[in-house]
N, C-alpha and C positions, 0 to 999 in steps of 0.2 A: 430684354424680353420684347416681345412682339407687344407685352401689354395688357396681356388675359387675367382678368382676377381670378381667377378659378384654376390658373397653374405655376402656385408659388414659386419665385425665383430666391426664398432665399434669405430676402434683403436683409431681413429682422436681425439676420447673425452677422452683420458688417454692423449695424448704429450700437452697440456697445462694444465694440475693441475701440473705434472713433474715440468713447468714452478713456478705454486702456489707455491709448497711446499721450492724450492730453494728460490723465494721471499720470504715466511717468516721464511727463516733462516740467513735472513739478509742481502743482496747485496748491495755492499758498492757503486754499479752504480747506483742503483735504489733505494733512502733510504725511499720514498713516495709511492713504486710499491708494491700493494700485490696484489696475484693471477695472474702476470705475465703480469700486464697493467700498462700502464706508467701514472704516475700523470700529475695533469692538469699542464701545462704549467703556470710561471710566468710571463706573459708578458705586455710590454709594453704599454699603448693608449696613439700613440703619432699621430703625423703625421710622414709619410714614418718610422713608427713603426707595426711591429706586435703586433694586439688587437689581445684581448679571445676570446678562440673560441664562434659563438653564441650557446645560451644556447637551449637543444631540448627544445619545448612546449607540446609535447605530453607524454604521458607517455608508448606508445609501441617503438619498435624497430622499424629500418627504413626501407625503403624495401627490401635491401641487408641484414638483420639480423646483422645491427650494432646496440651494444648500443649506449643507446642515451650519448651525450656527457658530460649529465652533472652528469651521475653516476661515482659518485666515488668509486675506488676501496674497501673500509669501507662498501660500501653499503647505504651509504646516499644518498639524491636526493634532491639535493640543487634545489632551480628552477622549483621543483614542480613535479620534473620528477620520473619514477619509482626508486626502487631500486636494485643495480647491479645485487643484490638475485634472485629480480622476473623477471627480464630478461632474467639470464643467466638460470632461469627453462624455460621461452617461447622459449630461442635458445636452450635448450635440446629437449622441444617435438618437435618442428622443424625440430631439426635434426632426431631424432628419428622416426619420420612422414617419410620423406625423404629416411631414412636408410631402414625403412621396406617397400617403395616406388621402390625403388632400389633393396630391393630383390624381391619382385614380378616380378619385370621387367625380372631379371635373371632368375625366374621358367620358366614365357613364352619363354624366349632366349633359354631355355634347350629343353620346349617342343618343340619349333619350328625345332630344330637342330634333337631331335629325330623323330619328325614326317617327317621332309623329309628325312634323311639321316638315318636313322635307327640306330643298332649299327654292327658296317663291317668295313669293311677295311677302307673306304672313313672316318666316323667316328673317326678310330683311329690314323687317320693320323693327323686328324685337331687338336684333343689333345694331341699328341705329341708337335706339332706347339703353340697349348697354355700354354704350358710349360714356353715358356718364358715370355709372358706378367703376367703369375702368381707372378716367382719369381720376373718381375721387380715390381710388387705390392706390394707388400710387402716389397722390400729393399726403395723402390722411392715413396711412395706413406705411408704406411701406419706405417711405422716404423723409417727407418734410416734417410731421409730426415725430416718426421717433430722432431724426437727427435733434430736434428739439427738445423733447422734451426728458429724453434717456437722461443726455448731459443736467439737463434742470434739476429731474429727482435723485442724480447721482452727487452732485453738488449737495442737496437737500440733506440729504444722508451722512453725507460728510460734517455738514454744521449739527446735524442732530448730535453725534458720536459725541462733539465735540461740546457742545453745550449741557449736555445732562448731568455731569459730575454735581454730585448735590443737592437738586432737585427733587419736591415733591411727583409724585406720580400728576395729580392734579396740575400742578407749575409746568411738567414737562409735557403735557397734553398741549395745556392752553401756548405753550409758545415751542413747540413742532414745528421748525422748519418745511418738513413733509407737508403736514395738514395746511400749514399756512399756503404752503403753495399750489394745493389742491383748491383750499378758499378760494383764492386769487385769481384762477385760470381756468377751474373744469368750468362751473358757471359760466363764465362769460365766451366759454367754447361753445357747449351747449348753446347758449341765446343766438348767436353768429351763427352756427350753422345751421340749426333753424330755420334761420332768418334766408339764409343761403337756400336752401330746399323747399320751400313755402314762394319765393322769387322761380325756381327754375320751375316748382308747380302751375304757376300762371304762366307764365314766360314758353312754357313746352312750346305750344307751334312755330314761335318766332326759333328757337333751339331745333326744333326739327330741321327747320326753314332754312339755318347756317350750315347746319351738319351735312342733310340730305337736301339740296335745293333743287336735283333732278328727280327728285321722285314722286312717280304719276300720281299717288291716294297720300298723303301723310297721315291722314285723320288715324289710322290704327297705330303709328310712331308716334305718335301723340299721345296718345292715349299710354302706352307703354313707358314712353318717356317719363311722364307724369306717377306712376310707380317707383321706377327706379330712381326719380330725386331725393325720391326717403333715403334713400344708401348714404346719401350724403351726411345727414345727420348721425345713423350708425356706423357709420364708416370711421366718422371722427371720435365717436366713443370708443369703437372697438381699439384705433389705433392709439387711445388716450390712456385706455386700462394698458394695452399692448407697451408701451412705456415703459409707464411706471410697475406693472410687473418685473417687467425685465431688469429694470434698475434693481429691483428689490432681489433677485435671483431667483426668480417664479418664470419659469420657461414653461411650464408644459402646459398653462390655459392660451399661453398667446402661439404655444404652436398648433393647437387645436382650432384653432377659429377657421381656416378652408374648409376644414373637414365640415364645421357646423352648417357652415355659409352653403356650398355645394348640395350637403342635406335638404336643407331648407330648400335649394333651388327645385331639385329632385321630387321632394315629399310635395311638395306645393303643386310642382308642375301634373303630377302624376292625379291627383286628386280634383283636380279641378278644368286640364286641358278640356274637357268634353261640354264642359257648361261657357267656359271665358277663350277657349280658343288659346291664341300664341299670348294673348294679358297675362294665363295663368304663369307661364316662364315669369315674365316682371314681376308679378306679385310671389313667384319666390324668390327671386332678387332680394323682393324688401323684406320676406321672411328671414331670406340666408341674411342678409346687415343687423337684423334685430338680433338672429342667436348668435351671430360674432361677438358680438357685447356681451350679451347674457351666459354666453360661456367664461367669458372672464369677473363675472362681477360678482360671486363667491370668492375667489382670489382676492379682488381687487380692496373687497370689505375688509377682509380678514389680514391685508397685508398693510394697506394705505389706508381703508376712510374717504369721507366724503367729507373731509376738512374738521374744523379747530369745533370744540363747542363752544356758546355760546360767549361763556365767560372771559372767555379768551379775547374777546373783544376790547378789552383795556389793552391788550399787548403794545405795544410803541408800533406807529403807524412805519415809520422809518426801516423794522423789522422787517412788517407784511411787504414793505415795498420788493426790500431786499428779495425777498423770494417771487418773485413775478420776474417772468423770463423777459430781457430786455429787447431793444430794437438792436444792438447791436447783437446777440442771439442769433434774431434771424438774419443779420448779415454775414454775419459766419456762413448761412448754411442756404444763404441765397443761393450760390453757384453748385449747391445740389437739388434746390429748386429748379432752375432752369435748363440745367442737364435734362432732369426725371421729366422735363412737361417737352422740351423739343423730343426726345427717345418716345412718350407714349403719343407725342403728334404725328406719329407715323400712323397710326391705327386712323386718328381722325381725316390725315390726307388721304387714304385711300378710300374711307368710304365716303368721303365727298367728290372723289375723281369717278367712282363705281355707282353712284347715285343714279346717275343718267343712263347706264348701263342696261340690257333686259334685267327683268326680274331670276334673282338666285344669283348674280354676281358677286352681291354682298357674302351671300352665306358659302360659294364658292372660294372664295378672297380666307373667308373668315374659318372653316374647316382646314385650308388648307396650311393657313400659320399653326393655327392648335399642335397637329402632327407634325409643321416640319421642326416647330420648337422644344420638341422632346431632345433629339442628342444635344442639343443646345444646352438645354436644361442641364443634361447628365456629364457634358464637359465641364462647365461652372460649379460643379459641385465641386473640382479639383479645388480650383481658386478659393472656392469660400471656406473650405476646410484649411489650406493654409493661409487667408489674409493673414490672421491674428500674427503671424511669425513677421510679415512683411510689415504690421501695423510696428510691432515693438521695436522690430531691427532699427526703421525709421526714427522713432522716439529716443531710440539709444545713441542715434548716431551710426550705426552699424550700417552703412548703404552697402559696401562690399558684400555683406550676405543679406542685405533685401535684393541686390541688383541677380547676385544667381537665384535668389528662390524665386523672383521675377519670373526670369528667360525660362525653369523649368515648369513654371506653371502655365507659360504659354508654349512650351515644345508640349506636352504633354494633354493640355485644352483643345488645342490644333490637333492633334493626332486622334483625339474621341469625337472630337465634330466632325473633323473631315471623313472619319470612316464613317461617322452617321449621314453623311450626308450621301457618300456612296451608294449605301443603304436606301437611303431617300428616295431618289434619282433612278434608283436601277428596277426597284419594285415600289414605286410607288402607286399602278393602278392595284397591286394585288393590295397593299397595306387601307387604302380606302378600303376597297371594297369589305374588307374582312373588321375591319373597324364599323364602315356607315351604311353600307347596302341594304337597307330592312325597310321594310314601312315605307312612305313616304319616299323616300331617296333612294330615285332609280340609280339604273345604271350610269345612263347619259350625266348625271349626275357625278358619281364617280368617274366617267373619266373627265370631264371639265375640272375636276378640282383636282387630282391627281396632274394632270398638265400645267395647274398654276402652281402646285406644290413642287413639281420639278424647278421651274423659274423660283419660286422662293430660295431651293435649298443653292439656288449662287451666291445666296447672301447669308448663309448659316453660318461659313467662317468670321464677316462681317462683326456679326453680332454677337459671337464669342470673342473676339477679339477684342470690342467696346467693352462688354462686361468684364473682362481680365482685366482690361489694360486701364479704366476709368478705377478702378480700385487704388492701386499705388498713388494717385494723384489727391485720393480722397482719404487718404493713413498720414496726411500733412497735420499737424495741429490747426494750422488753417486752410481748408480748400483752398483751390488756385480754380480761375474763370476757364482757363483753358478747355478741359472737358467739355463745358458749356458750350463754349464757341465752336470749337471739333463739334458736336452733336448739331448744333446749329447750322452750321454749314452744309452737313450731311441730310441735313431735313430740307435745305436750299434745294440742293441736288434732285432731291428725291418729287419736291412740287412739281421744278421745274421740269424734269424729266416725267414726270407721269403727266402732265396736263399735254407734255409736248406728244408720248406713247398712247394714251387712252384712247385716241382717236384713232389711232393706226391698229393698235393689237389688243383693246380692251383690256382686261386683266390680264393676259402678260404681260401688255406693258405698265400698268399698275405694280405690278411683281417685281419687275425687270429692275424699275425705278427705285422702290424701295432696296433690292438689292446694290443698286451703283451707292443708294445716299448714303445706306449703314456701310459699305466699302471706303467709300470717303471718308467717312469719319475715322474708322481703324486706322485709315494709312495715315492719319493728321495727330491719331492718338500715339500711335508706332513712334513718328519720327519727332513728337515732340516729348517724349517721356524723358530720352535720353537727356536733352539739353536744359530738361527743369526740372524733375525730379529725382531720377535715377539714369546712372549711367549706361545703360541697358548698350548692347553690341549690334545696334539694328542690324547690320548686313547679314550680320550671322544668322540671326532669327529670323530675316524673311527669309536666306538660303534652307533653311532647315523644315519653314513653314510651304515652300514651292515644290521640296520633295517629299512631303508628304500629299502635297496637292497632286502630284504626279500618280503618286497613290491610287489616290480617290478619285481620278479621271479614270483610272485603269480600273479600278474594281466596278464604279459604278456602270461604266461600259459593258463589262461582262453580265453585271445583274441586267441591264435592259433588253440583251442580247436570251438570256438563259430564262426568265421570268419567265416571257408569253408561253414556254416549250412544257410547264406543268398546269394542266387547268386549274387544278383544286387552287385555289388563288391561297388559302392557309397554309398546304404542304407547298406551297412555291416559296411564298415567303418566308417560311421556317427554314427551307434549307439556303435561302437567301443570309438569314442570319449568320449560316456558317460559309457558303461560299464568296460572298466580298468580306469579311474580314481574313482570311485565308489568301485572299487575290490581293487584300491589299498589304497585308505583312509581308508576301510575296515579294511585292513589287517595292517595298522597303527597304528588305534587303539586298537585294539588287541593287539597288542602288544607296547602300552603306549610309541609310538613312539610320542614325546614332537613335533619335526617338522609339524607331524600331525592333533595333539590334537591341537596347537597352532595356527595355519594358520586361520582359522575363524578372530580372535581377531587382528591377522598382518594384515590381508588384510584391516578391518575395521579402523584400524591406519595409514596405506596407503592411502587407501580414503581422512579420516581427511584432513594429512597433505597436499595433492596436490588439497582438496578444499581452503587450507586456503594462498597458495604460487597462486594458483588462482584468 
């Protein structure tokens, strides 16, 4: 992703198969847990005994998007109930309803910010200031917290199953695995990040000072800056409930939090722009972090708690240890650490290169990722809907069928980006314009960021290709550094190249750069998958991925050529929809591009199966 908190990629539904794939390589905590759920409990019916739990009667999900309790993690439905299968598809479209709910929300949040504020100084100040709820998104929210803490309470869960045979209700409170490890860690999360946001509150100018060091006024970046440090604090709640939800099989408060977040940006910005100017956007910042949390913390009571009571304080100290996530924990999931921080330091390098830039560079830079990262977004849905297949193949040993569901999720990612980026390329002044042209944001506007938007979409295959291809590397029961180092190198690229471009072509070459550094990385992620994790056919796949590029030179040509010739810039682009996908299927078949020829017969195989999971 480019990086935007405001246009979910996703990630939530990759850190519990992570869970899957470890459970079926055998966890000697959990010997009855597959897919990272804890088996049913053996319990007592006694009096002052824990009975089973009661059985659901219905066969959907509860209102929260839990399953129901009597799916076993096999997938059987003792009791009449659905199976775990068909649930966990209704909490995919769920989530994925939600998700694409969540980014709509964030195109209005965009337009609204460019139709009052334009793109200027005021503009560039506010995204300097979102800088920081970006990276805390991504380390607190979409990566390092759930890679952590999923596995934590799914473990948790496992020792509860496993310890309550016999147990008073009272006994099996006070020594809850779960609670104990909510004692243990939300507390000391809370006081840290805190501690962490109350620092980058003081600290704002010297923060401005790193981010943006060319920029003529900071004092309004500051000032905004210092709003959105709060996020950091909610950031780390929201993605803490976001967890332990999920471990617990409560999807639908942690797919809701964009939509809240966004809300909050919107309602905030709208009611108060006239009195606080571009602060009002910050201050819904910290409104949208605070309902991120607050929309999960009815779930979060009712499924988890806020630890052990009191009593429970006799429990054996050597227990509560047990349940506190280790340092070896976070080495595990360092090397998704430092992937997720070099991938969103791209945002940071560029607007430390566009700093010194005139004024609206930033917000040119920054409107023009938003829109080129939609077909991005919509080719990765491929992947995210079948990692789970690629996570278990792995775990089974099965590389023969992760290595083909591999190569089809990148013939297939590659053919919905590359047509979107045709798309991109070919009309992209009409798509500004008909998206941001109001208020505030002239024309001259539109075309400057439509011209950087062109330059971005060279790197839109780029950056689907990282997110395809950094999946398989992370369905290991242990990460490998690699990914890291591939992303690293690629952010090398991207410094050195835009510090060497910025002086030459301003934000194209800011643009330009980003796009060579997330290229580099693809090609380093391409040609090392095969020799460490899966044996992927590299020649094949980039021959397959060139002809589709061939494609997407040809349709997008025609679009830049056919655009200018309709004024209404909305009927241009509409029928832009339908003439580069037609030019580029075209040009598919022609050249006995198999992605092409085949799509018909996939999509009809697709249907099939989500009629019959229906």
């Amino acid at each position: 992703m480019f990086g935007s908190a405001g246009y979910p990629g996703g990630a939530s539904g990759r850190h519990g198969v992570r869970v899957a794939a470890r459970a079926a390589s055998g966890s000697a905590d959990a010997p009855r847990a597959r897919s990272g759920e804890p088996a049913e409990p053996a319990t007592v019916a006694g009096r002052g005994r824990l009975r089973p739990a009661r059985r659901a009667s219905g066969s959907g999900a509860g209102p929260d998007g839990r399953a129901p309790e009597s799916a076993t993690p096999g997938g059987n439905a003792p009791g009449g109930s659905q199976p775990l299968g068909r649930f966990l598809a209704k909490a995919a479209a769920v989530t994925a309803g939600l998700t694409a709910a969540g980014a709509l929300f964030g195109l209005v949040r965009d337009q609204t910010i460019a139709h009052l504020f334009g793109a200027g100084h005021d503009s560039d100040a506010f995204l300097i200031a979102w800088t920081v709820p970006e990276m805390a998104s991504t380390l607190l929210i979409e990566d390092a917290m759930a890679l952590l803490m999923v596995p934590a309470f799914s473990q948790a869960l496992a020792r509860r199953a496993a310890a309550r045979a016999g147990l008073t209700r009272r006994e099996a409170r006070a020594q809850d695995p779960v609670r104990l490890l909510v004692g243990a860690t939300l507390p000391r999360l809370v006081v840290l990040l805190a501690a962490v946001a109350s620092v980058l509150v003081l600290a704002a100018p010297a923060v401005v000072a790193v981010l943006a060091p060319g920029l003529p006024d900071p004092a309004l970046a500051v000032e905004c800056t210092r709003l959105t440090a709060l996020t950091v604090l909610s950031f780390g709640i929201a993605g803490y409930f976001s967890a332990a939800l999920r471990a617990h099989r409560s999807f639908l408060p942690p797919a809701a939090i964009y939509v809240s977040y966004n809300v909050g940006i919107i309602g905030t910005m709208v009611a108060l722009h006239a009195v606080w100017g571009v602060r009002a956007v910050a201050a819904g910042v910290a409104v949208g972090g605070l309902l991120m949390a607050l929309v999960q913390l009815p779930a979060f009571v009712r499924n988890v708690g806020f630890g052990p009571p009191r009593a429970k304080r006799a429990a054996p100290r050597s227990q509560r240890d047990r349940d506190r996530p280790t340092l070896i924990a976070f080495g595990v999931i360092a090397p998704v650490i430092f992937f997720a921080v070099f991938r969103q330091s791209q945002v940071l390098v560029e607007r430390f290169l566009a700093a010194s830039l005139p004024s609206g560079a930033i917000s040119h830079l920054n409107y023009a990722q938003k829109v080129a990262q939609m077909p991005m977004v919509l080719s990765l849905m491929i992947c995210t809907v079948t990692f789970p297949v690629v996570a278990q193949a792995m775990a089974g040993g099965e590389r023969e069928k992760a290595r083909r569901r591999v190569e089809q999720d990148l013939a297939l990612a590659s053919l919905a980006v590359l047509m979107g980026t045709a798309l991109v390329v070919g009309y992209a002044p009409q798509i500004i314009q008909v998206l941001f042209e109001r208020g505030a944001f002239t024309h001259q506007d539109t075309l400057a960021t439509a011209s950087v938007m062109r330059v971005y979409a060279l790197g839109l295959l780029g950056h689907c290709l990282v997110g395809a291809l950094s999946r398989p590397f992370f369905s290991t029961a242990r990460p490998t550094w690699f990914p890291a180092l591939a992303m690293g190198a690629g952010l090398l690229v991207n410094v050195v190249a835009g510090a060497f471009a910025v002086g030459w072509w301003g934000t194209y070459g800011i643009a330009a750069a980003n796009a060579a550094g997330i290229s580099t990385t693809a090609a380093l992620l391409l040609t090392g998958l095969g020799s460490r994790i899966i044996a992927i056919q590299v020649r094949r796949v980039a021959g397959s991925i060139g002809r589709l590029a061939v494609g997407a030179v040809s349709a997008g040509a025609l679009g830049w050529i056919a655009g200018p010739m309709i004024p209404d810039p909305m009927l241009s682009a509409a029928l832009g929809c339908l003439l580069v996908p037609a030019m580029f299927g075209a040009t598919g078949m022609a050249m006995h591009a198999l992605e092409v020829t085949a799509l018909p017969g996939q999509i009809s195989q697709l249907t099939q199966r989500f009629r019959n999971v229906r």
